[in-house]
C-alpha positions in Angstrom: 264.2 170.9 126.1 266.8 173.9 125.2 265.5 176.8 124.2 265.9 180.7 123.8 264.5 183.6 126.0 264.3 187.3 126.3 262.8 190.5 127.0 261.8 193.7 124.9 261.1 197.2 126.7 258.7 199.4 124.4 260.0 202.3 125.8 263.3 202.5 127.0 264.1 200.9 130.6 267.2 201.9 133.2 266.5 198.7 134.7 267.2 196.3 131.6 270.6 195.2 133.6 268.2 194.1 137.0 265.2 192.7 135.1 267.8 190.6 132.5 269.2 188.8 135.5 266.1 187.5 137.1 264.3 186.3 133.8 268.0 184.3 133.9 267.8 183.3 137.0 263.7 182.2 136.6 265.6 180.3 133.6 268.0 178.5 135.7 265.6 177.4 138.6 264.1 175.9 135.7 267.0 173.6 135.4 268.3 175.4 132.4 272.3 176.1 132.1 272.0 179.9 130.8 274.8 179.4 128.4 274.9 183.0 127.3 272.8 186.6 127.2 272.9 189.9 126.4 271.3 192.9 127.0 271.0 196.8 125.6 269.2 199.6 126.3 265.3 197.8 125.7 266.4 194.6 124.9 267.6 190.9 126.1 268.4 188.1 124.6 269.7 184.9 126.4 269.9 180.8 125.4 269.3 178.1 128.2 270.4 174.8 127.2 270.1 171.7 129.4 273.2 170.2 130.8 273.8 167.9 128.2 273.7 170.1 124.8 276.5 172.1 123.6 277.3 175.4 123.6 276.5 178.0 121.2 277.4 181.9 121.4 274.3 184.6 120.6 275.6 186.2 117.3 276.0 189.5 116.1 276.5 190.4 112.4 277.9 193.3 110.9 274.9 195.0 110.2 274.1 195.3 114.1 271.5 192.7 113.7 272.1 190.3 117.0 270.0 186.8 117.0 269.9 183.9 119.6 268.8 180.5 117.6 268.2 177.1 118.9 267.9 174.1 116.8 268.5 170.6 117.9 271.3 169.9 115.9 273.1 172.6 116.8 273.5 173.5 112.9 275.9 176.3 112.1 274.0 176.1 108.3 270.4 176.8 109.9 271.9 179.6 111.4 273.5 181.5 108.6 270.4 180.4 106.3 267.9 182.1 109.1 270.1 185.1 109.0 270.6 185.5 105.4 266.7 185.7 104.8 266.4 187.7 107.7 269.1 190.1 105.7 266.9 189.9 103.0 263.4 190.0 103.9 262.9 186.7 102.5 261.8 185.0 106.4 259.2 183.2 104.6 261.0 181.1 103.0 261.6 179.6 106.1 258.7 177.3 105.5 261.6 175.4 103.6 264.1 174.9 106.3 263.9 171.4 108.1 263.7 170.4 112.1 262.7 172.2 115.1 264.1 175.8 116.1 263.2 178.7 117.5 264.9 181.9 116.8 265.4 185.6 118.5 266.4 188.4 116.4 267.1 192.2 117.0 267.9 194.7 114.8 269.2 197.9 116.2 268.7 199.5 113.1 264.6 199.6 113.2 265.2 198.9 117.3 262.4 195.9 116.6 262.6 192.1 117.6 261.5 189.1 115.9 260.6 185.8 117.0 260.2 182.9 114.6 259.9 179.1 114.8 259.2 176.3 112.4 256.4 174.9 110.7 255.4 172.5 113.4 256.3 174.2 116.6 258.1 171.7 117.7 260.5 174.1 119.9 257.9 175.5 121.8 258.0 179.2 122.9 255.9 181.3 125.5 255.6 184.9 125.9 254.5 187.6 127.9 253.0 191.0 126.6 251.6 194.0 127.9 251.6 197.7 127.4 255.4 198.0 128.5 256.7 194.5 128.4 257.3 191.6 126.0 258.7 188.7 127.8 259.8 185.0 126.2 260.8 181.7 127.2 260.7 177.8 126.6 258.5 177.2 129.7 255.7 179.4 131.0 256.9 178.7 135.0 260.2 181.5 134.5 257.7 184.0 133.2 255.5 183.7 136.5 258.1 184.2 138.5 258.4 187.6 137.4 256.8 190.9 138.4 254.3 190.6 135.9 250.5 190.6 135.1 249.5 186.8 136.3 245.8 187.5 135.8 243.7 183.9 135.1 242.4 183.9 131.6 238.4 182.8 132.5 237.8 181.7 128.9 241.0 179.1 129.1 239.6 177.8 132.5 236.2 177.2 130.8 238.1 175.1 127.4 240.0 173.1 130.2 236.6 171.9 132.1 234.8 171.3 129.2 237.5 169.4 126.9 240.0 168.7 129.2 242.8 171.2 127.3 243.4 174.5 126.0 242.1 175.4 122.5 244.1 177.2 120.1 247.2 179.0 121.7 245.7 179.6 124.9 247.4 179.6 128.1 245.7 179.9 131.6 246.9 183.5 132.0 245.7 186.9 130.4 248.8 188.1 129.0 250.6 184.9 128.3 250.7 183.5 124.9 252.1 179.9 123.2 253.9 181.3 120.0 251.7 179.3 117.0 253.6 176.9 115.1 255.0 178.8 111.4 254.8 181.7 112.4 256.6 185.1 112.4 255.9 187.4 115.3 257.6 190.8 114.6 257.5 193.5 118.0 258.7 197.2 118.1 257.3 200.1 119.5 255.3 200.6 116.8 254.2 197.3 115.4 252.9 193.9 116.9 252.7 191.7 114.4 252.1 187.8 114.2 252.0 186.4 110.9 251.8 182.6 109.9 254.3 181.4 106.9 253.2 178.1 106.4 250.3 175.7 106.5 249.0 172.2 105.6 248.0 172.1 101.8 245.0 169.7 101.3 244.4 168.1 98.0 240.7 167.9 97.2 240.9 165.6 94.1 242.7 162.7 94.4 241.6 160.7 90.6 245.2 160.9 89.6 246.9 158.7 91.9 245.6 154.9 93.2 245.9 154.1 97.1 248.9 152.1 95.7 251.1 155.2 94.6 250.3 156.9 97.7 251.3 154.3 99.7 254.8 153.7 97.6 255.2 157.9 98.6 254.2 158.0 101.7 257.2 154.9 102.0 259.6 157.3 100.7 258.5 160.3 102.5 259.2 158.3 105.8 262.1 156.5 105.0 263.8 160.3 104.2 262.1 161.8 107.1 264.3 158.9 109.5 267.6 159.7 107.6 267.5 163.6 108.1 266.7 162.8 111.8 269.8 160.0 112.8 273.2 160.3 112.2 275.5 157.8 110.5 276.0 154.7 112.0 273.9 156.0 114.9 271.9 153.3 116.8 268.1 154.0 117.3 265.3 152.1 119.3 262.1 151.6 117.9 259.4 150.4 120.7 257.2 147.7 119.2 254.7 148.2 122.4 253.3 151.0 124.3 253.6 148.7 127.0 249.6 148.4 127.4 248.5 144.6 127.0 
């Protein structure tokens, strides 16, 4: 899966230029294309996209604010609509926008970086932080291939024996971090701040409507769901078996 990356000094680092190009390079062994990055004084911010997606430029806006957004449609609207409430402080309203993306934004004008991605997590996104570092990218391997903290977290290896995964957003490593699904994770030298947008709403009560009308909604919901996701006239496969008789 594509996805963005990037790194944040918290205090300002003459080796930005050196430590941009190997979190690129981590990136490619990966079997990422890096199809673009940029870097300034504390800050990087790069896009790896595999061989088959198109390209898409990082983009920087008047207002020095430069972002680096992935979506898999490649949507020029999601874009400007991410920006625009970025503009405006309005990012939770993202909880409206459709689809998987993950998003990168720096503002040079309160030198801080957020990272955002939408209400499922479906774009996944792993970082590093410590006292001097903030490290991101699609894929934990890139980020343990640089010179970083790769202490085991002893709490994760006790979840894995005894359920067989990770609980929560828990990685095996100390300072490495899954970035929650909905959520808004704002980093400067003075703030580190992760804050969810969005979550499930649970009806309680349910008197009003029979198992009938739910089911006639839940057949709309679905059958809108498939038409946001395929294109026109675009062929899809639907597996009737899992393949286990």
């Amino acid at each position: 899966m594509s996805g963005i990356f990037g790194y944040f000094a918290f205090e300002k680092d003459c080796f930005i230029a050196e430590k941009s190009r190997n979190l690129a390079n981590a990136i490619k062994n990966e079997g990422y294309t890096v199809t673009n990055y940029i870097y300034e004084n504390v800050f990087m911010l790069g896009r790896a996209e595999i061989q088959s997606s198109q390209q898409k430029q990082i983009t920087r806006s008047k207002s020095d604010i430069i972002a680096t957004i992935y979506d898999e449609k490649n949507d020029d609207n999601l874009e400007e609509s991410i920006l625009t409430l970025f503009r405006q402080g309005k990012l939770g309203l993202i909880k409206n926008l459709n689809g998987p993306f993950t998003a990168a934004i720096y503002d040079q004008s309160t030198d801080g970086l957020t990272l955002l991605n939408d209400r499922f997590g479906l774009s996944k996104l792993f970082y590093y932080i410590d006292d001097k570092h903030f490290v991101f990218s699609p894929k934990i391997k890139p980020l343990l291939a640089l010179e970083l903290d790769k202490s085991l977290r002893k709490d994760a290896l006790i979840d894995f024996f005894l359920f067989g995964y990770l609980t929560g957003q828990k990685t095996f490593f100390k300072n490495i971090y899954q970035l929650p699904p909905a959520s808004i994770l704002k980093i400067s030298k003075k703030e580190k701040h992760l804050k969810k947008y969005w979550s499930y709403d649970f009806i309680e009560k349910y008197d009003s409507n029979s198992k009938e009308n739910f089911e006639d909604e839940l057949n709309i919901l679905w059958i809108k769901a498939v038409e946001r996701r395929i294109k026109k006239n675009e062929r899809i496969i639907i597996p009737l078996s899992g393949g286990l008789v």
